[in-house]
MARGUVO-837743 format. One record per residue: residue in one letter; x, y, z of N, C-alpha, C in turn. Coordinates in pm, whole numbers, plus 32768, in hexadecimal, padded with zeros to 4 digits. Atoms other than C-alpha are relative to their C-alpha. Last residue first. Layout:
AXYZXYZXYZ;...
REM end
This chain:
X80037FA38000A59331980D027F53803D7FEF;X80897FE08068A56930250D1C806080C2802A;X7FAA7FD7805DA6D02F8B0DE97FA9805A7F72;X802B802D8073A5DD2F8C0F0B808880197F9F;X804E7F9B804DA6982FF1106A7FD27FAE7F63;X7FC47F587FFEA7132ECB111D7F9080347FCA;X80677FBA7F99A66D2D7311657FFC808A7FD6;X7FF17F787FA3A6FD2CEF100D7FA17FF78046;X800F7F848021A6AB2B620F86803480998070;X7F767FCD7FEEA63F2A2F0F887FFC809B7FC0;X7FE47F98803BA4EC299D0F8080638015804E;X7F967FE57FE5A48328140F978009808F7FD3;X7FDF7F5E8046A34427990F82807480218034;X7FA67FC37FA9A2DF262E0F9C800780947FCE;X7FC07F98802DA1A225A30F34806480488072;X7FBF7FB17FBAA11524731006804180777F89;X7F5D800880709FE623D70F57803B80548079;X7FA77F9A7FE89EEA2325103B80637FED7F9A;X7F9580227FB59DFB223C0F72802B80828048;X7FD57FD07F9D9CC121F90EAD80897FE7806D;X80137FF07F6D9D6F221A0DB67F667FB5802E;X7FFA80837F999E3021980CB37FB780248058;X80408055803B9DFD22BF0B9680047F558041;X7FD980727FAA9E8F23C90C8D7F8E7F937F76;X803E805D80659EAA25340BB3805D7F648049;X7FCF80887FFF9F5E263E0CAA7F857F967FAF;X8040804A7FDC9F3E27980C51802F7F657FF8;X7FB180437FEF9FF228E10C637F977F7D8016;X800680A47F749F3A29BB0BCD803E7FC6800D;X7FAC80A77FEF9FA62ADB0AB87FCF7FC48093;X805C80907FDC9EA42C1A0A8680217F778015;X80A27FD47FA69F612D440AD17FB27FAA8021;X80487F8C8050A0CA2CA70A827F7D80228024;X805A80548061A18C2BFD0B967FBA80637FD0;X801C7FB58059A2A82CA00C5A7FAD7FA17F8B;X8021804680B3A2422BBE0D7F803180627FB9;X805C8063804AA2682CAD0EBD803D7FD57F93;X803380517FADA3652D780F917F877F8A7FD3;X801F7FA27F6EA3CA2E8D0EC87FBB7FAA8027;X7FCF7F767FD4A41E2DAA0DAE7FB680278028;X804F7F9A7F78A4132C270DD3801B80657FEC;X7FB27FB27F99A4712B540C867FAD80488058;X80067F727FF0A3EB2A1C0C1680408068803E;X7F8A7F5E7FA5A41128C70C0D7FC7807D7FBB;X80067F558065A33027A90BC78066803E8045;X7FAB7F957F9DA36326270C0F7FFD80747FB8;X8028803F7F34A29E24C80BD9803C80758022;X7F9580097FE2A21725A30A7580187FA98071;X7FFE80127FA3A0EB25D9099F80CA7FB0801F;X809880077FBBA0D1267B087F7FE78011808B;X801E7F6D8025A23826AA07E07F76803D8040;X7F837F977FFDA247255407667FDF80A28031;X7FDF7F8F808DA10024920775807A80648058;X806D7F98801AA12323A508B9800A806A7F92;X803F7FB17F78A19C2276093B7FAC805A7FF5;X7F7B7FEB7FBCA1C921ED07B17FCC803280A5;X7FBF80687FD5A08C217806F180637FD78079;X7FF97FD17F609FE722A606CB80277F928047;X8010807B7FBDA05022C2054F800E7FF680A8;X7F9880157F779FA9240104DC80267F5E8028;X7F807FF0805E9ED52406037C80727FCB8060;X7FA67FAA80069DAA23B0046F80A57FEC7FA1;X804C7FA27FA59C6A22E80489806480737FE6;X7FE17F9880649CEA21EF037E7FEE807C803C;X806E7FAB7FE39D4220F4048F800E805C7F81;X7FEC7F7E804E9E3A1FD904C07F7A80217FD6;X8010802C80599E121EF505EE800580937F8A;X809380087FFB9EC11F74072B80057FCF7F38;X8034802C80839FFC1F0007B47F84800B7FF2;X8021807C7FEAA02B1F9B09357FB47FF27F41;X7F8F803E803EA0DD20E2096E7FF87F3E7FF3;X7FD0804D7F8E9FF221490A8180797FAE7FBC;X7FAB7FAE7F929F81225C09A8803F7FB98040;X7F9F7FAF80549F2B2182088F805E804A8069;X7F98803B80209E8C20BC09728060802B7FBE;X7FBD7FE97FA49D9721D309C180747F948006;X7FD37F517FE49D4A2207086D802D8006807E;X7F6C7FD8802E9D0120840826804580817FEF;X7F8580337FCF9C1D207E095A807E7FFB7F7B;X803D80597FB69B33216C08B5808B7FCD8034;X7FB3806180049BA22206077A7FE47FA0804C;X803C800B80559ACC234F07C280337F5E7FE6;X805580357F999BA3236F09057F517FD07F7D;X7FC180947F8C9CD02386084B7F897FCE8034;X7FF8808680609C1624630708803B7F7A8083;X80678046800E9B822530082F802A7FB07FA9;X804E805C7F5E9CBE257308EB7F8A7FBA7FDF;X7FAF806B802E9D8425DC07517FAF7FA280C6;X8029805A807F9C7426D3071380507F728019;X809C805780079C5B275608847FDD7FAF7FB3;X7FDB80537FA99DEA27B208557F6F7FD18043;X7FB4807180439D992852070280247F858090;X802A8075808B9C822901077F80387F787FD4;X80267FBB808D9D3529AE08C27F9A7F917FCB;X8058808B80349D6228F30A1C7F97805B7F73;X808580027FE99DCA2A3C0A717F9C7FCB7FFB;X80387F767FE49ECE2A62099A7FA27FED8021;X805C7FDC80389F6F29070A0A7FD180807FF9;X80387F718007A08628B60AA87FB4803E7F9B;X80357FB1807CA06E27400AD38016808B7FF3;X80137F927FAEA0C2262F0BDA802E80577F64;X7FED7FBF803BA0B224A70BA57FC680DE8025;X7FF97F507FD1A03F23C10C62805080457F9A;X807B7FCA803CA003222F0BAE7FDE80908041;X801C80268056A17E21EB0BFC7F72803F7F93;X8055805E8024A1A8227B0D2E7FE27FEB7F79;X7F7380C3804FA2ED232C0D957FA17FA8800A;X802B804D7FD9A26524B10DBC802C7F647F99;X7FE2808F801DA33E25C60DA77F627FA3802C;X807F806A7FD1A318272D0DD680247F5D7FC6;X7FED80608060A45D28470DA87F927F75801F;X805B80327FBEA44429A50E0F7FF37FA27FCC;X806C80508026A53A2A850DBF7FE77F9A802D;X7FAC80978057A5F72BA20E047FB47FD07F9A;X7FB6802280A6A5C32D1E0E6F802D7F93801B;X80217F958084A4F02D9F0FC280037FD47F7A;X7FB87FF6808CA4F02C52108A7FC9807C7FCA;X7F947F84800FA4452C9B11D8807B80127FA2;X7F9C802D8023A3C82B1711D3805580828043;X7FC180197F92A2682B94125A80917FC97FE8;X800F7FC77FBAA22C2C2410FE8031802A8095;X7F777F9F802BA2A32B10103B7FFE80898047;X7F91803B7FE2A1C52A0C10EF809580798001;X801A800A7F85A0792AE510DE80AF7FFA801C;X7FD97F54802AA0C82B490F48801E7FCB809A;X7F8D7FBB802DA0F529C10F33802880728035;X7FB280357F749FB929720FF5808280217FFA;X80047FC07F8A9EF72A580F2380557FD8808C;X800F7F407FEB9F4729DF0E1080138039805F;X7FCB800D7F9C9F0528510E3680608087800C;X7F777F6E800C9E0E28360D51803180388098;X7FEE7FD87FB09DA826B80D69805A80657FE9;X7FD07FBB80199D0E25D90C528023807D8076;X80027FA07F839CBA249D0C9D8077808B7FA7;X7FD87F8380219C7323880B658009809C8054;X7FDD7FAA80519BE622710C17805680517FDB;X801C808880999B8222260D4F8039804E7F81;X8094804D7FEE9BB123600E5B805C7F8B7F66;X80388021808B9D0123D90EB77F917FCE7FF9;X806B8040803B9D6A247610057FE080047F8B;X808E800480559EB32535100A7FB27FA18008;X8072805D7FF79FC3255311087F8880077F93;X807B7FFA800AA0C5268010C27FD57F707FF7;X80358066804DA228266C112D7F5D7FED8009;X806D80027F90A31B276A11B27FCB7FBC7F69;X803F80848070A45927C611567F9D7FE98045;X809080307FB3A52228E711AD7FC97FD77F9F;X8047807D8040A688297411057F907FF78076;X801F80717FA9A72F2AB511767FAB7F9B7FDD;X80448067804EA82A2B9910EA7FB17FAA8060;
REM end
């Protein structure tokens, strides 16, 4: 079994920042030499938030432009800061962050040495405070051995 942690840096611009962070993942889990666990991300900022997205699909473009459509009361929303009420959306975006959407922590599992993520899923980070450094953590656990995959 062996655990490793390691911690991604991000630049944010103004605004609404959107950052697919994919490739750094597959990178991380790769050099780990984890075959079979999982892979667990965090971030402990308020207005950050972290996503798996298909690919920064439709539906997860539909719900970035109604935030950033909104103006500063869309990125408050994110930041978990009282906004005035809106007809813009059925959704209440009141809370840290729509349920289920966005997250401060993903998990996943690792088989044969990467993400098992679906063809088109991203891993992305959504910063509605920035400009700033975010830190994202990553954590994967897990077999060195042989795969448990057949």
């Amino acid at each position: 079994m062996r655990i490793e942690t390691t911690r991604l840096e991000i630049a944010t611009d103004e605004g609404v920042t959107i950052t697919d962070l994919t490739g750094d993942v597959y990178a991380f889990v790769r050099a780990t030499g984890i075959l079979d666990g999982l892979c667990v991300m965090l971030v402990g900022r308020q207005e950050c938030f972290l996503s798996l997205a298909p690919d920064l699909d439709e539906a997860f473009d539909d719900l970035m432009r109604l935030i950033r459509q909104s103006g500063p009361a869309g990125a408050a929303s994110l930041r978990g800061e009282p906004t005035a009420p809106s007809d813009r959306a059925d959704t209440d975006l009141s809370g840290l962050a729509p349920p289920g959407v966005l997250a401060e922590s993903l998990s996943f599992a690792v088989r044969d040495g990467a993400p098992d993520l679906g063809s088109w899923e991203a891993i992305v980070l959504v910063d509605a405070g920035g400009p700033a450094r975010r830190a994202v953590e990553l954590t994967a656990v897990g077999s060195i051995g042989a795969s448990s995959q057949t």
